[in-house]
Structures are given as structure tokens and as C-alpha cells.
C-alpha positions as CSV (number, residue, x, y, z in Angstrom):
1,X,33.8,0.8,4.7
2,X,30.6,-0.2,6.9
3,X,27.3,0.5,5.0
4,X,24.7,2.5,7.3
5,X,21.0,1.0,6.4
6,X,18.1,2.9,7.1
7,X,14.9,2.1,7.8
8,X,11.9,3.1,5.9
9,X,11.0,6.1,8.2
10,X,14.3,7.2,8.3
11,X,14.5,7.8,4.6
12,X,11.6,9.3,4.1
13,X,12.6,12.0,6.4
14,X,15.7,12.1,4.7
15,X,14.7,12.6,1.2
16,X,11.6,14.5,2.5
17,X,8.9,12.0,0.8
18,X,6.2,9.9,2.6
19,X,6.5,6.7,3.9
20,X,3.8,5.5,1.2
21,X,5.7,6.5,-1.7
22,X,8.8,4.8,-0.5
23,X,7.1,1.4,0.0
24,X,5.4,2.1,-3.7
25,X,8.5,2.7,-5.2
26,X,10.3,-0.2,-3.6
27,X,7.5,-2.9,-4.4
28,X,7.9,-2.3,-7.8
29,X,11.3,-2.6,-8.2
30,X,12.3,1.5,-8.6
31,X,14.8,1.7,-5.8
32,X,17.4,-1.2,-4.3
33,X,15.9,-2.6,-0.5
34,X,17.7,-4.9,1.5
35,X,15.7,-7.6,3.4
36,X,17.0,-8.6,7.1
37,X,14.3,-11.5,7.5
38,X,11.0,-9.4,7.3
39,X,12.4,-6.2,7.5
40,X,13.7,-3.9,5.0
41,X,16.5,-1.8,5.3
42,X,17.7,0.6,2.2
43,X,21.4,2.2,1.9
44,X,21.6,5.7,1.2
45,X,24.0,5.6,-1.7
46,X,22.4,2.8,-3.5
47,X,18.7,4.7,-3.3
48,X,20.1,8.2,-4.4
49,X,22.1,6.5,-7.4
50,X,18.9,4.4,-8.3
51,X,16.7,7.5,-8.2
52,X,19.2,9.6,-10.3
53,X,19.4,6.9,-12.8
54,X,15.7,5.9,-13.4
55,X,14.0,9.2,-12.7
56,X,16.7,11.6,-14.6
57,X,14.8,14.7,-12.7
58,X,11.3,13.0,-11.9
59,X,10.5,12.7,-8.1
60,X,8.9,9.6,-6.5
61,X,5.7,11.3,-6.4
62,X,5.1,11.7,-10.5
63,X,5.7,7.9,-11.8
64,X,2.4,8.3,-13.5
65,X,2.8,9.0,-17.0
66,X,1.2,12.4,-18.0
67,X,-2.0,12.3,-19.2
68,X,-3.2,8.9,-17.2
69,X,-6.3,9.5,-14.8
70,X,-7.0,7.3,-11.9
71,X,-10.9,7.4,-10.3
72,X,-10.9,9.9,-7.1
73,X,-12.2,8.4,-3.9
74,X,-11.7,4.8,-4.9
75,X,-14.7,4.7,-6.9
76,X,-13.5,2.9,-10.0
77,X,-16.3,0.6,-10.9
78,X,-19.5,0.1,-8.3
79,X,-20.0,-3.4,-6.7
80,X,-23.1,-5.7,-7.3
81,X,-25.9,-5.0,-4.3
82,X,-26.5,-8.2,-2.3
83,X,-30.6,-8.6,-2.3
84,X,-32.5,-7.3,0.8
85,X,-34.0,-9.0,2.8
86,X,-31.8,-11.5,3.2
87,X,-33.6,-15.5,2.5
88,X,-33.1,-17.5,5.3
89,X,-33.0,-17.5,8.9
90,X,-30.6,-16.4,10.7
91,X,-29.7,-16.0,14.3
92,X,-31.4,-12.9,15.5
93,X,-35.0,-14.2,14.2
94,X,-34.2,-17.3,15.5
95,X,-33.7,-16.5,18.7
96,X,-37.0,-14.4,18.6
97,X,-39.2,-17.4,19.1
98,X,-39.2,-19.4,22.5
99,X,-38.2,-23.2,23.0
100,X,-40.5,-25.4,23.1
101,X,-40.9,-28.3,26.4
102,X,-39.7,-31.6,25.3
């Protein structure tokens, strides 16, 4: 029997999921993916027994463990400020000033 692979579109469609979650879920390992040189194909069968087997009633879309909080809006931690004005001089005030004759 031929195997039908899928692309990644194609399944989300088919198990009504976004493409995001499918790519999460296959980076880390959740659900089989076959690679044909840099793409990645998945077989039907393979994913649904996967799913049934690792999730036992959990969806794609709750592998977070309940009570776990992530920061909204990417805002974890704030990044260091550089210091304004920058030293130095740089291409715009540089060009402000007129050549000089030789």
C-alpha cells in the first residue's frame, strides 16, 4: 500500500489546527515528520496514532501544563537602553561639514 504524505497546510486543514501549532508540535518531537530534503511531509496514520498516544484526549493547542504562565505581548524581561546621544561620529554629521581644497 502507497503512503499519501501531506504537507503542512494540508494537515492543518485536515485536523482543523493552525499551521503554527503543527510546526510546534513537530519541532519538538510530538508527532512523526518525514523529511524529503528540506521539506517536510507527515502521513496521516502515523500523526493521528502519535496524537492518540501522547495526548490521550489533549489537543495540540494545550501542551502547556495547567497552571504555567507565559508573559503576554512578549514582554518577558525589558532590554538594556543603549545611551543617547550616540559618542562618535557618524555619517550623517560627517557629511554636514564641507571638504576642504587640497
Amino acid at each position: 500500500m502507497k503512503k499519501i504524505l501531506l504537507r503542512i497546510e494540508q494537515l492543518a486543514d485536515i485536523l482543523q489546527i493552525s499551521v503554527k501549532s503543527i510546526r510546534r508540535a513537530y519541532r519538538k518531537g510530538q508527532i512523526p515528520v518525514e523529511r524529503i530534503c528540506r521539506f517536510v511531509r507527515f502521513d496521516l496514520d502515523q500523526v493521528k496514532a502519535a496524537m492518540r498516544d501522547n495526548w490521550q484526549g489533549q489537543s495540540l493547542l494545550t501542551t502547556r501544563p495547567q497552571g504555567q504562565r507565559s508573559a503576554t505581548g512578549g514582554a518577558s524581561r525589558r532590554r538594556a537602553q543603549r545611551p543617547s546621544p550616540r559618542l562618535g561620529r557618524t555619517g550623517a554629521s560627517i557629511a554636514q561639514k564641507p571638504r576642504g581644497k587640497k
